[in-house]
PyMOL Python script that loads the backbone (N, CA, C, O; Angstrom):
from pymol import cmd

cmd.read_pdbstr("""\
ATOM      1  N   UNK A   1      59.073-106.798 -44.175  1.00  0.00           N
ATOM      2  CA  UNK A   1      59.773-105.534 -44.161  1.00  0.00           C
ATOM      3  C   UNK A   1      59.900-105.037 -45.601  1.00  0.00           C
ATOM      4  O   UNK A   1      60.367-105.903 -46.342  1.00  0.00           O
ATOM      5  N   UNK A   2      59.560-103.677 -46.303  1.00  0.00           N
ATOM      6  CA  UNK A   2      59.696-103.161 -46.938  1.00  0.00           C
ATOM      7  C   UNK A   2      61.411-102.920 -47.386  1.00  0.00           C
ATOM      8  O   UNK A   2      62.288-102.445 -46.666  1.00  0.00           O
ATOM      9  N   UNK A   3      61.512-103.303 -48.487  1.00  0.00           N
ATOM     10  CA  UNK A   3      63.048-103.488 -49.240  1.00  0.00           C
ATOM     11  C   UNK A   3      63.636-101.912 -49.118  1.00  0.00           C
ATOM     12  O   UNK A   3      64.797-101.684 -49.458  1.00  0.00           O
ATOM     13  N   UNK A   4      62.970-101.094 -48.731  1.00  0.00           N
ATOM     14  CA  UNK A   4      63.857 -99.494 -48.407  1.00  0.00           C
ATOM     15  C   UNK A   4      64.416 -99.479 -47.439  1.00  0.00           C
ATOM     16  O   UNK A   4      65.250 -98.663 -47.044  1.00  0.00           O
ATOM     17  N   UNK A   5      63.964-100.500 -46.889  1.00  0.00           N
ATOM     18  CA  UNK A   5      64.572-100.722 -45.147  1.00  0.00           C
ATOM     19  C   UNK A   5      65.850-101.837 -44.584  1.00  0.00           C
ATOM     20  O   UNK A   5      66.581-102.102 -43.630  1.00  0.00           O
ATOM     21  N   UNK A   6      65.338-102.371 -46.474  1.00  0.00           N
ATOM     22  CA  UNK A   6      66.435-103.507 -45.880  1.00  0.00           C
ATOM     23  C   UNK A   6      68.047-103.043 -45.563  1.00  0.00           C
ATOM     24  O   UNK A   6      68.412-101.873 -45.686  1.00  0.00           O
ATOM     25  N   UNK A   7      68.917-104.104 -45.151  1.00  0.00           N
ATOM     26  CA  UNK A   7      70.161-103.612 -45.566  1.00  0.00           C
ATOM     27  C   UNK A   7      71.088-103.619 -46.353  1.00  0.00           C
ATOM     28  O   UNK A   7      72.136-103.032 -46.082  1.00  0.00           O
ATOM     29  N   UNK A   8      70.900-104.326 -47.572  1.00  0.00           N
ATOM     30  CA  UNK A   8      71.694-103.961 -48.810  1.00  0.00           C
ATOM     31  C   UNK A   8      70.973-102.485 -49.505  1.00  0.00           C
ATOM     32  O   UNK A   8      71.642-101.707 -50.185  1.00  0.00           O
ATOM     33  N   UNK A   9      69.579-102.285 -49.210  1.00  0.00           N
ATOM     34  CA  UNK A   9      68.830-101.010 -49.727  1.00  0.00           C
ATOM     35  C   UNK A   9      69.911 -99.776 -48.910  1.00  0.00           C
ATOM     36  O   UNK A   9      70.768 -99.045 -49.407  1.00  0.00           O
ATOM     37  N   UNK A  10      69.604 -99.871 -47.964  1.00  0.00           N
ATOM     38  CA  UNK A  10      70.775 -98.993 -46.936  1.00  0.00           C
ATOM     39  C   UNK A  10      72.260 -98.885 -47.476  1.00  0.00           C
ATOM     40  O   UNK A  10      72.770 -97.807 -47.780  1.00  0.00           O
ATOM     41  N   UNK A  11      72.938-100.176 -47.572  1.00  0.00           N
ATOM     42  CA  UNK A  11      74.174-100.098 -47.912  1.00  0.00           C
ATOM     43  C   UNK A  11      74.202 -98.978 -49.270  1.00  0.00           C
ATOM     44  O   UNK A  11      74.830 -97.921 -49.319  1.00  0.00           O
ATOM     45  N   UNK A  12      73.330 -99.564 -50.312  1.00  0.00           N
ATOM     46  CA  UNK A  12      73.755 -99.107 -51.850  1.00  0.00           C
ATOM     47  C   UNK A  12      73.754 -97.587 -51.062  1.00  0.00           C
ATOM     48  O   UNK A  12      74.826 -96.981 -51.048  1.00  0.00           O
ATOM     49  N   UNK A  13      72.607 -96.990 -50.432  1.00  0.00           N
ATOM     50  CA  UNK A  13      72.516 -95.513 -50.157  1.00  0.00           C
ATOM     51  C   UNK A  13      73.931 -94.752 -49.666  1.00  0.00           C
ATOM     52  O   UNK A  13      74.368 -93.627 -49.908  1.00  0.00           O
ATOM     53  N   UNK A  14      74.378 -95.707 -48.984  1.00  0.00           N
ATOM     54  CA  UNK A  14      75.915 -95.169 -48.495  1.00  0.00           C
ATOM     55  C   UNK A  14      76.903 -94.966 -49.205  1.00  0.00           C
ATOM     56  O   UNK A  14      77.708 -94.038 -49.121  1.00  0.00           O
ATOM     57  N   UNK A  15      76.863 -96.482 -50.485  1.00  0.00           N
ATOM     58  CA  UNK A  15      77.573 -96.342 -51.218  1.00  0.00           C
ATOM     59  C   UNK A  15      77.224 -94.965 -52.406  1.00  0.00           C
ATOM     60  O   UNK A  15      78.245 -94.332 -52.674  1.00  0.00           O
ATOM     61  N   UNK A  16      76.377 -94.632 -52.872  1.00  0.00           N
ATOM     62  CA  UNK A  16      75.781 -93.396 -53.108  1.00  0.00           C
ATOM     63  C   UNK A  16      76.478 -92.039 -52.440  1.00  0.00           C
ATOM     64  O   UNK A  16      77.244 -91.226 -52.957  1.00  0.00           O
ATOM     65  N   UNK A  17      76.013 -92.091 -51.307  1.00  0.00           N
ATOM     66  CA  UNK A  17      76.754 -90.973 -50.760  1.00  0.00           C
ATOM     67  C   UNK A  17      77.933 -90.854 -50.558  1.00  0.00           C
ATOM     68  O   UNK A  17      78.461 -89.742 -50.566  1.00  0.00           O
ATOM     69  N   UNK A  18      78.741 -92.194 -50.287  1.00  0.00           N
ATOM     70  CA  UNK A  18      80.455 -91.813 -50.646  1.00  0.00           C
ATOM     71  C   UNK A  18      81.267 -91.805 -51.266  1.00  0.00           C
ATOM     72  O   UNK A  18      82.457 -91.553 -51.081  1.00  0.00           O
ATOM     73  N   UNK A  19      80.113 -92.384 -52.969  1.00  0.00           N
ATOM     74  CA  UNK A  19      80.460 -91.467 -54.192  1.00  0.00           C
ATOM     75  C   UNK A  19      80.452 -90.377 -54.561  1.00  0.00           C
ATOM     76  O   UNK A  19      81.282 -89.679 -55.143  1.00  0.00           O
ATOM     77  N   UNK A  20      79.031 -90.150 -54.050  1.00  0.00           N
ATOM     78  CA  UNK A  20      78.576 -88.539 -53.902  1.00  0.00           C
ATOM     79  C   UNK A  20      80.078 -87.168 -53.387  1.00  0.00           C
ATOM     80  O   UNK A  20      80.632 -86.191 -53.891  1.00  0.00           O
ATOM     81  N   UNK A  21      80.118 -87.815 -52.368  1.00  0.00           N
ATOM     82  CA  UNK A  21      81.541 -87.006 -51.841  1.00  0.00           C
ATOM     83  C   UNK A  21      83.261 -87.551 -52.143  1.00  0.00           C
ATOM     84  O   UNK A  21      84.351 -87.048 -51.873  1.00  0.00           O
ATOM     85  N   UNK A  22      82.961 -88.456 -52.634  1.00  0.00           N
ATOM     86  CA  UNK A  22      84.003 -88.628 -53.441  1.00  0.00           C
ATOM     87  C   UNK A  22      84.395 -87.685 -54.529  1.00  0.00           C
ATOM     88  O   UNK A  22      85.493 -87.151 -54.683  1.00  0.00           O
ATOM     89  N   UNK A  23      83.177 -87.550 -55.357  1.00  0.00           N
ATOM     90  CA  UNK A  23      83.473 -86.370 -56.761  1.00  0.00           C
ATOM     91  C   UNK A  23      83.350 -84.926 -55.779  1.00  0.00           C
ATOM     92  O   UNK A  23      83.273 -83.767 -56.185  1.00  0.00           O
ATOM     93  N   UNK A  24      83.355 -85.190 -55.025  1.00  0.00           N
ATOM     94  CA  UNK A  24      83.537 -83.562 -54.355  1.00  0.00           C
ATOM     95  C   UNK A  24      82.665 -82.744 -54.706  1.00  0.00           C
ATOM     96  O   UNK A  24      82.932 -81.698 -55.298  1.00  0.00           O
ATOM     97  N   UNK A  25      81.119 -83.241 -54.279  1.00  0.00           N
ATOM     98  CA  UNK A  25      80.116 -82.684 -54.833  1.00  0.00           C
ATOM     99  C   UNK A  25      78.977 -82.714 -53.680  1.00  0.00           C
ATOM    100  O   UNK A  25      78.571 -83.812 -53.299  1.00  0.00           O
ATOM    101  N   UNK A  26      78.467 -81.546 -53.129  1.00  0.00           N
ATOM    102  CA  UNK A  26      77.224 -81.709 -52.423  1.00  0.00           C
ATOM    103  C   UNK A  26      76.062 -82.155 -53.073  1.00  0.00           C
ATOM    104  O   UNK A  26      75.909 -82.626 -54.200  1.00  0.00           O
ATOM    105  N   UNK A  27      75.319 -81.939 -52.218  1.00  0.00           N
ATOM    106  CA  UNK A  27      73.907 -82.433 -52.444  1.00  0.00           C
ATOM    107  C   UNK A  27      73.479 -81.348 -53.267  1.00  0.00           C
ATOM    108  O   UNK A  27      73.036 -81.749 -54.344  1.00  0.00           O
ATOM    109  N   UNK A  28      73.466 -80.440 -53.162  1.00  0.00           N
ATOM    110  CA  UNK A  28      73.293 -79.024 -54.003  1.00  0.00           C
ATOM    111  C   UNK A  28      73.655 -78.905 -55.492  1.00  0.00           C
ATOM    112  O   UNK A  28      73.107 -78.137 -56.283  1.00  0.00           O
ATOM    113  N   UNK A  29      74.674 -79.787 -55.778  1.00  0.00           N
ATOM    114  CA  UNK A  29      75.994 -79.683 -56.890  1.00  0.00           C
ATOM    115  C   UNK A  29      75.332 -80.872 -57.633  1.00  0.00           C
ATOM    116  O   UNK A  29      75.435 -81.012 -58.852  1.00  0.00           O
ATOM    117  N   UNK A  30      74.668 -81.695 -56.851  1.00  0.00           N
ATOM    118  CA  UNK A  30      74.450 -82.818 -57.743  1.00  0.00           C
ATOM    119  C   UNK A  30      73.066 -82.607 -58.312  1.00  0.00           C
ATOM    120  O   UNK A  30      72.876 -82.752 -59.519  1.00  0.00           O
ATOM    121  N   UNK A  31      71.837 -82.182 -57.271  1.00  0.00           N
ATOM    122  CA  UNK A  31      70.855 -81.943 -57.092  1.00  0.00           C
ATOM    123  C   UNK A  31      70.732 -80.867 -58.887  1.00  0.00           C
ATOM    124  O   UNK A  31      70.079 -81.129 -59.898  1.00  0.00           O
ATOM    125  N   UNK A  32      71.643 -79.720 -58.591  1.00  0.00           N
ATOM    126  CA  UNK A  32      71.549 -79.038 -59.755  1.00  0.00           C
ATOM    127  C   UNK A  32      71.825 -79.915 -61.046  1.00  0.00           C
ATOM    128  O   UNK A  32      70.886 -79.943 -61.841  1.00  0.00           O
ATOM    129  N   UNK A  33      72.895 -80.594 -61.366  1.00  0.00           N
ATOM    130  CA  UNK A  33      72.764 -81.640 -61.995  1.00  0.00           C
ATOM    131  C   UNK A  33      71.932 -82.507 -62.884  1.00  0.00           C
ATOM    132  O   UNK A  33      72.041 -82.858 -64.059  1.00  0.00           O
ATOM    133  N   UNK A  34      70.920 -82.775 -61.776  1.00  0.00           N
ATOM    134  CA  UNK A  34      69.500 -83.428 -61.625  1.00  0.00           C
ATOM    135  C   UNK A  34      68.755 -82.705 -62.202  1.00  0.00           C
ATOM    136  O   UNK A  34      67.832 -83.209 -62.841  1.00  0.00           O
ATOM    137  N   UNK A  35      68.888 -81.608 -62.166  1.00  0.00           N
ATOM    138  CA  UNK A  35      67.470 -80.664 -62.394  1.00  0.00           C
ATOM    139  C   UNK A  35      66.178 -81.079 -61.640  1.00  0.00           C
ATOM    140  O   UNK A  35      64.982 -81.301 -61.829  1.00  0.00           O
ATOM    141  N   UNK A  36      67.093 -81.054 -60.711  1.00  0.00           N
ATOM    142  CA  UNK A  36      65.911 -81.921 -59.184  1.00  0.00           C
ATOM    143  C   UNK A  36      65.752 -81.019 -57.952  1.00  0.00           C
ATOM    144  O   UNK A  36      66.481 -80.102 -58.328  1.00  0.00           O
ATOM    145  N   UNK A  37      65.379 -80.694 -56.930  1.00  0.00           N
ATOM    146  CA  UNK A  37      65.791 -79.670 -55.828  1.00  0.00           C
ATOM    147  C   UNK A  37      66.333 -80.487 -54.618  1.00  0.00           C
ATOM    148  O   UNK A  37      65.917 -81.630 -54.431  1.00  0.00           O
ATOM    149  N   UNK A  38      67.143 -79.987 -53.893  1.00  0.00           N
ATOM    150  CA  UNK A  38      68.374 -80.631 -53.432  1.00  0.00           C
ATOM    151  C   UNK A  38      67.405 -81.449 -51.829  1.00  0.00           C
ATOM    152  O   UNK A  38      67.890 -82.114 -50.913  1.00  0.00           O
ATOM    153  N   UNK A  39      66.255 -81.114 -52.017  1.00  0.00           N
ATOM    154  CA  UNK A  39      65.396 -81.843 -50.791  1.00  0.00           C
ATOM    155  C   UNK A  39      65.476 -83.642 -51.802  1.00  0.00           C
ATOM    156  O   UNK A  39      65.851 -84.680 -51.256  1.00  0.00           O
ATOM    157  N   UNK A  40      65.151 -83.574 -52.873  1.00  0.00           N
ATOM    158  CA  UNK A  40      65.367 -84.780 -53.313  1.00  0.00           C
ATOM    159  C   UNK A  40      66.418 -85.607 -53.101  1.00  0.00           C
ATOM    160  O   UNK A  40      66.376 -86.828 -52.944  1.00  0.00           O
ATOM    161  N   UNK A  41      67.394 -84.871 -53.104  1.00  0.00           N
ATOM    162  CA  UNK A  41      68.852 -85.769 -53.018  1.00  0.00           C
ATOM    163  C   UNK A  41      69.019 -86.075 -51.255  1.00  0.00           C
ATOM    164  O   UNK A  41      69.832 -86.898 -50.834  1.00  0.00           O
ATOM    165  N   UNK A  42      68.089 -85.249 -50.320  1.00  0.00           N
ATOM    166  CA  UNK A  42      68.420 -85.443 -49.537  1.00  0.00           C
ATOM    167  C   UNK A  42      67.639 -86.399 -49.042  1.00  0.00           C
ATOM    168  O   UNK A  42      67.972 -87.372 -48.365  1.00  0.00           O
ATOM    169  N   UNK A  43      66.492 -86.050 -49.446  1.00  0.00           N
ATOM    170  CA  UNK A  43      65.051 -87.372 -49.260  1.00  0.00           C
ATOM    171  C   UNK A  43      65.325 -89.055 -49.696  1.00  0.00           C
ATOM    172  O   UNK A  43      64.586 -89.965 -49.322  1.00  0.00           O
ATOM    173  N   UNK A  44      66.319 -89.206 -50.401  1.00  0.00           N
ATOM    174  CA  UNK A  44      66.748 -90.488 -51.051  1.00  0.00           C
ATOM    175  C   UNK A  44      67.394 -90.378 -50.516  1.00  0.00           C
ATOM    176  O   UNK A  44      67.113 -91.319 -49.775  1.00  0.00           O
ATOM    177  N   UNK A  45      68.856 -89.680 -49.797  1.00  0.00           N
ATOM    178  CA  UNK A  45      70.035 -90.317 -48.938  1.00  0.00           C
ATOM    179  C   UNK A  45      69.678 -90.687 -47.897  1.00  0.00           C
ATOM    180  O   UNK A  45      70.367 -91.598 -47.437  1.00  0.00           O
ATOM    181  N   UNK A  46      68.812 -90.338 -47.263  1.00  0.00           N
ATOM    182  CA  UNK A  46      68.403 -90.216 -45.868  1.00  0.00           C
ATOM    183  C   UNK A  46      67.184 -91.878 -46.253  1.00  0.00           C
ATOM    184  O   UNK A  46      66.651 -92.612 -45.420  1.00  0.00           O
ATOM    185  N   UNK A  47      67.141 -91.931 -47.285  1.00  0.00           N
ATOM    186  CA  UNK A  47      65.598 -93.442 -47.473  1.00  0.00           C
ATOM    187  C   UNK A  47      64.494 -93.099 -46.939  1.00  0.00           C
ATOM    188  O   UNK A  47      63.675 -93.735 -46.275  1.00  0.00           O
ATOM    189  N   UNK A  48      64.561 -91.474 -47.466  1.00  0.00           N
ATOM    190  CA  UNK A  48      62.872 -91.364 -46.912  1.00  0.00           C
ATOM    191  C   UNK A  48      62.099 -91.504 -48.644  1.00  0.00           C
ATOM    192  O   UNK A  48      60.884 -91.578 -48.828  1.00  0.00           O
ATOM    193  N   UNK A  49      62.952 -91.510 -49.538  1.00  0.00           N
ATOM    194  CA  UNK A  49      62.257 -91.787 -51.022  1.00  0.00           C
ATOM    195  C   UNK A  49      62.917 -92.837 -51.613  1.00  0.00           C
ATOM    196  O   UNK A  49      64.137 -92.885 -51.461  1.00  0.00           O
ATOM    197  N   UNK A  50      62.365 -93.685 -52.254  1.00  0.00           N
ATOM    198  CA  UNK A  50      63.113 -94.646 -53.046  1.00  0.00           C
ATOM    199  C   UNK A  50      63.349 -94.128 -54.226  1.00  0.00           C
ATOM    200  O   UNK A  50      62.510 -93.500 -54.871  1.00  0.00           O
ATOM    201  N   UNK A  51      64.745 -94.405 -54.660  1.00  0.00           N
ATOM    202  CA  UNK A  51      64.814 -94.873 -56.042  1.00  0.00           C
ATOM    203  C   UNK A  51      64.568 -95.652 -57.366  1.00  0.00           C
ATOM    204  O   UNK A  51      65.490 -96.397 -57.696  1.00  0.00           O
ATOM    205  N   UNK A  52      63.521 -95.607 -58.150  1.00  0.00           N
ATOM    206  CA  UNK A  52      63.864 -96.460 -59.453  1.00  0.00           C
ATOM    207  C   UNK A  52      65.177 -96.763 -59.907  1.00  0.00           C
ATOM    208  O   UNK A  52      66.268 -96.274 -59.615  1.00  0.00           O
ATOM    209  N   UNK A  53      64.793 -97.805 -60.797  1.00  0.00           N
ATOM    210  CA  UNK A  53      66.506 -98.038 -61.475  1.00  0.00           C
ATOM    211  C   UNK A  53      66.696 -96.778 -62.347  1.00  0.00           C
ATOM    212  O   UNK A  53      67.809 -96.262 -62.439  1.00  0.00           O
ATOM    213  N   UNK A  54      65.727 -96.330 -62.921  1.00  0.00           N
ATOM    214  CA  UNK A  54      66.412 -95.105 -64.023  1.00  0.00           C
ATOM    215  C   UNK A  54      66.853 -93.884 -63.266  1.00  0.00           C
ATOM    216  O   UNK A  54      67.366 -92.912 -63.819  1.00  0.00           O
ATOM    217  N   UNK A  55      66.633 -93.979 -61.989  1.00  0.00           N
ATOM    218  CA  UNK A  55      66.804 -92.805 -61.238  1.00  0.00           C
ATOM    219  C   UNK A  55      67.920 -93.027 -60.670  1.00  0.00           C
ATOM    220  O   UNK A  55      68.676 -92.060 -60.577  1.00  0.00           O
ATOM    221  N   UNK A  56      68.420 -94.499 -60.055  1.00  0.00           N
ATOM    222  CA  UNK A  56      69.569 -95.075 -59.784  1.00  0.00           C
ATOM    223  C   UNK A  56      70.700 -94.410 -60.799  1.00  0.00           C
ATOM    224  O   UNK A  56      71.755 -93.858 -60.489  1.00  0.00           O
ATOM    225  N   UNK A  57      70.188 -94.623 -61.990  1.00  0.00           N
ATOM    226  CA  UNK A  57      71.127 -95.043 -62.953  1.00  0.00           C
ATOM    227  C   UNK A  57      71.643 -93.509 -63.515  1.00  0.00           C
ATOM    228  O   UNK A  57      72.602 -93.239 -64.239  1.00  0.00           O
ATOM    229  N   UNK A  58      70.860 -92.826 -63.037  1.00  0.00           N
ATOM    230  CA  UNK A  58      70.821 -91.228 -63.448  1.00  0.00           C
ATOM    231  C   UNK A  58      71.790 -90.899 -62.460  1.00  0.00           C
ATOM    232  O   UNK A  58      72.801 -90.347 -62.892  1.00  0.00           O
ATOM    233  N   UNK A  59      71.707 -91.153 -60.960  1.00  0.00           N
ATOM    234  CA  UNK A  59      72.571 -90.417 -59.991  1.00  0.00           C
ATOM    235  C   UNK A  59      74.212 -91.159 -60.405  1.00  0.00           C
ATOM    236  O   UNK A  59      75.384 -90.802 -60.526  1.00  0.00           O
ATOM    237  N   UNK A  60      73.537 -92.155 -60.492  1.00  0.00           N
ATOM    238  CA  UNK A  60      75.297 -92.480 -60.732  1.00  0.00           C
ATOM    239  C   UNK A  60      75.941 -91.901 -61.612  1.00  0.00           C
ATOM    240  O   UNK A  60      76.928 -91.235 -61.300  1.00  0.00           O
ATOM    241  N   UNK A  61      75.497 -92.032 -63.032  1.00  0.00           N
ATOM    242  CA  UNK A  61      76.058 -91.531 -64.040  1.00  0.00           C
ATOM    243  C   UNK A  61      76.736 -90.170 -63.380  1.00  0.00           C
ATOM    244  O   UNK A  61      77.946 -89.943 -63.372  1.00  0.00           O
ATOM    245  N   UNK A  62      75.659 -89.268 -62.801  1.00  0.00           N
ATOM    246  CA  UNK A  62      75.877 -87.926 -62.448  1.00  0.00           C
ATOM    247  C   UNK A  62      77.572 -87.618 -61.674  1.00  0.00           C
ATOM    248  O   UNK A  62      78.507 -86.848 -61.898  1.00  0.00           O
ATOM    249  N   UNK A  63      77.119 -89.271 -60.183  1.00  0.00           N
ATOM    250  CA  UNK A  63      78.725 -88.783 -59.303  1.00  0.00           C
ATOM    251  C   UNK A  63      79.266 -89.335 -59.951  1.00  0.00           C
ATOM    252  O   UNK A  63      79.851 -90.188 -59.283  1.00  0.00           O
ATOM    253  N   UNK A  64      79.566 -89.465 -61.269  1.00  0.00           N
ATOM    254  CA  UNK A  64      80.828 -90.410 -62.060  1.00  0.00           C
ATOM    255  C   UNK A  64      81.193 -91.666 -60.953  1.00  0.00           C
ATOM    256  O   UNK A  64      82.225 -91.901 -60.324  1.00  0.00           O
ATOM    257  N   UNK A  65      79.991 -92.298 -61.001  1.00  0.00           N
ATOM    258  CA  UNK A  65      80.056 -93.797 -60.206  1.00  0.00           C
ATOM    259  C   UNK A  65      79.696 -94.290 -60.831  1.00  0.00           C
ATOM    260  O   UNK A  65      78.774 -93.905 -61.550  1.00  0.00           O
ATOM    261  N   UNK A  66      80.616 -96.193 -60.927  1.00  0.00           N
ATOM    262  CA  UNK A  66      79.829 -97.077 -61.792  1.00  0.00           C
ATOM    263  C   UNK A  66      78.890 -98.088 -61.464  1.00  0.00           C
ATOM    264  O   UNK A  66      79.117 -99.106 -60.811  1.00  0.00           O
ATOM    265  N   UNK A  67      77.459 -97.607 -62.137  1.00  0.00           N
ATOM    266  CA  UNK A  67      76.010 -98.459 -60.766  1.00  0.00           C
ATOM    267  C   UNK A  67      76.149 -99.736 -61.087  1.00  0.00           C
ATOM    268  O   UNK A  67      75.382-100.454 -60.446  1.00  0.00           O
ATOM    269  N   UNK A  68      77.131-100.539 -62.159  1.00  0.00           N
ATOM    270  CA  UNK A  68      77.416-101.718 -61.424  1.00  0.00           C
ATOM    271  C   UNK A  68      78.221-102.419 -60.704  1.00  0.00           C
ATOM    272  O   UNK A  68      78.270-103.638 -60.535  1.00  0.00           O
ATOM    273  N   UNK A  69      79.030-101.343 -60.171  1.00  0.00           N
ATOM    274  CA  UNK A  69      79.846-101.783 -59.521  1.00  0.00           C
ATOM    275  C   UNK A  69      79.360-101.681 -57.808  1.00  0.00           C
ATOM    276  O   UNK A  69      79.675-102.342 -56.818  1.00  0.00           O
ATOM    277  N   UNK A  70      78.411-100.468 -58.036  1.00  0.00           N
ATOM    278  CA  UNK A  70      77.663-100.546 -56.517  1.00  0.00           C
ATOM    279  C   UNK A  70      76.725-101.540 -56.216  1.00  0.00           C
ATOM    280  O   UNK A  70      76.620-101.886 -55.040  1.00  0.00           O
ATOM    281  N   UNK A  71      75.851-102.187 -57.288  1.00  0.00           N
ATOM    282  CA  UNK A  71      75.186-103.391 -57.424  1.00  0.00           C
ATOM    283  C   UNK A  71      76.150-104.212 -56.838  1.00  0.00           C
ATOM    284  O   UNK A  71      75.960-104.720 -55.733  1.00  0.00           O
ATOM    285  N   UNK A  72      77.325-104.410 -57.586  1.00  0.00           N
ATOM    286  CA  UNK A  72      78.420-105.715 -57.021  1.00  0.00           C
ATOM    287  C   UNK A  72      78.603-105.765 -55.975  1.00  0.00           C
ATOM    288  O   UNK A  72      78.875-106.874 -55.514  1.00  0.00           O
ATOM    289  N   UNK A  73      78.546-104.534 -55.025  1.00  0.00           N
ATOM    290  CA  UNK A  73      79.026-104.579 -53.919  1.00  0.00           C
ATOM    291  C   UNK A  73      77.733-105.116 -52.821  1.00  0.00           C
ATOM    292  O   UNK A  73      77.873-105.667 -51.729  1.00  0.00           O
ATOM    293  N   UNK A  74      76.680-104.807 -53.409  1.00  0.00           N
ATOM    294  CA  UNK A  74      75.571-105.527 -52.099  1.00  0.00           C
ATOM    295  C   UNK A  74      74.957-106.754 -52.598  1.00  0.00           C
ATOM    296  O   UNK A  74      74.017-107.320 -52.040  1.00  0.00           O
ATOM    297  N   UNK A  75      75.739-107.286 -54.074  1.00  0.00           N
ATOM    298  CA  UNK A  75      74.575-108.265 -54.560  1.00  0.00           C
ATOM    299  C   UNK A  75      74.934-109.470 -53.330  1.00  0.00           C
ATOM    300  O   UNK A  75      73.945-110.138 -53.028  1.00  0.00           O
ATOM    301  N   UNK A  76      76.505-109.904 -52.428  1.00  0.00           N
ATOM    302  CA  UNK A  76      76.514-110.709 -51.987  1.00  0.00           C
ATOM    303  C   UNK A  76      75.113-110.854 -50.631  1.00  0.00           C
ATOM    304  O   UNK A  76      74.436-111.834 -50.322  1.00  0.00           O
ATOM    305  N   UNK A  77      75.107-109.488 -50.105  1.00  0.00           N
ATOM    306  CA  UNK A  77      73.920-109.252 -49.004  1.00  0.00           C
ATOM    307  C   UNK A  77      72.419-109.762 -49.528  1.00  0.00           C
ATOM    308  O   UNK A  77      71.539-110.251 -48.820  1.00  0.00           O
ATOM    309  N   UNK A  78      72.370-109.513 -50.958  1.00  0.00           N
ATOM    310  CA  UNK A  78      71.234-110.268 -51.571  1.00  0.00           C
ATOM    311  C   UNK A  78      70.983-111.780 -51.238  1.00  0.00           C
ATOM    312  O   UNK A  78      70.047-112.194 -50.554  1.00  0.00           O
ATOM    313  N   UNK A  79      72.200-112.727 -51.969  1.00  0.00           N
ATOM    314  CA  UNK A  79      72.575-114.091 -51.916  1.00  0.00           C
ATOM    315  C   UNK A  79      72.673-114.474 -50.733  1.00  0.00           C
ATOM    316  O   UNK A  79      72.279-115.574 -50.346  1.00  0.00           O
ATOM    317  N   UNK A  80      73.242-113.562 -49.978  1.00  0.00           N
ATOM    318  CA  UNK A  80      73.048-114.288 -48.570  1.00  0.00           C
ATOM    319  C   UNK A  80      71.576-114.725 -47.882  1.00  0.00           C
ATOM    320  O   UNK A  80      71.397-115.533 -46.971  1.00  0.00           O
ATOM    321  N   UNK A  81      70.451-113.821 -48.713  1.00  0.00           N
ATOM    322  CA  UNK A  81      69.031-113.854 -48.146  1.00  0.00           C
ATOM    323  C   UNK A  81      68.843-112.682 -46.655  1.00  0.00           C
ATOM    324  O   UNK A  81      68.194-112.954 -45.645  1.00  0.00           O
ATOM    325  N   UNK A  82      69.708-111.215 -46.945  1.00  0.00           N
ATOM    326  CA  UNK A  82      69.249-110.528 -45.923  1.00  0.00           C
ATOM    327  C   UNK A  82      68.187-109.465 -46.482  1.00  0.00           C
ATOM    328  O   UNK A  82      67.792-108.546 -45.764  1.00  0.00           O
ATOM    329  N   UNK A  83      67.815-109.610 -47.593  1.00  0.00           N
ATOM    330  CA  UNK A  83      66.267-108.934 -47.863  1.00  0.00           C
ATOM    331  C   UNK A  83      65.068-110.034 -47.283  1.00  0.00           C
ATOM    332  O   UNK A  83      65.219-111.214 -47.600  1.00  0.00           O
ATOM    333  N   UNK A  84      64.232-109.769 -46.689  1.00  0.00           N
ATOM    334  CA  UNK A  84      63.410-110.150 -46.440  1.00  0.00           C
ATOM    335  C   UNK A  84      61.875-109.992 -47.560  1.00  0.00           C
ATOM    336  O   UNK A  84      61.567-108.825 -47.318  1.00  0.00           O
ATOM    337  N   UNK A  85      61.050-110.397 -48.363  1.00  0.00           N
ATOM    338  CA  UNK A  85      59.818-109.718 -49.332  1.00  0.00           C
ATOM    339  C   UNK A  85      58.580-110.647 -48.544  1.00  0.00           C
ATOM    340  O   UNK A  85      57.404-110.528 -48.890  1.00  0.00           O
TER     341      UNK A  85
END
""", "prot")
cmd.dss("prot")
cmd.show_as("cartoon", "prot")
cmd.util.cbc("prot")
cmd.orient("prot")
C-alpha cells in the first residue's frame, strides 16, 4: 500500500485541516497564502496529492501550526507498524 493511503498519512491530513480551521481560515485564505490555487489545498486535504516535507512545513508554518507537534501526534501509529512499505 502506498504511504498516502496509509493511516497516520490520513491522520496528519486531518490534523492539517483542524488546524486549518482552527486559525479560522479556508482553503481559499490559506491557498492565497500559498501563492498556490485553492484546488491545491483541496487536492492535498482530500490525499489526492501528496505532500513533501517542505510543503508540509510551508502549510504549517502558514495555519500557525506546529509540524512537530503534528508529527508527534502520528509518530506513535508509525511505531506501532501501521504503515505498511
Amino acid at each position: 500500500m502506498k504511504t498516502i493511503y496509509s493511516t497516520p498519512y490520513q491522520r496528519l491530513l486531518a490534523l492539517l485541516v483542524e488546524a486549518r480551521k482552527a486559525a479560522q481560515m479556508t482553503q481559499q485564505d490559506l491557498s492565497a497564502r500559498l501563492g498556490r490555487p485553492q484546488s491545491y489545498v483541496s487536492k492535498y486535504e482530500r490525499g489526492e496529492r501528496r505532500l513533501d516535507v517542505i510543503e508540509f512545513l510551508n502549510v504549517a508554518r502558514n495555519i500557525q501550526a506546529d509540524p512537530y507537534q503534528l508529527l508527534r501526534e502520528i509518530e506513535p501509529m508509525l511505531i506501532a507498524g501501521a504503515v505498511q512499505t
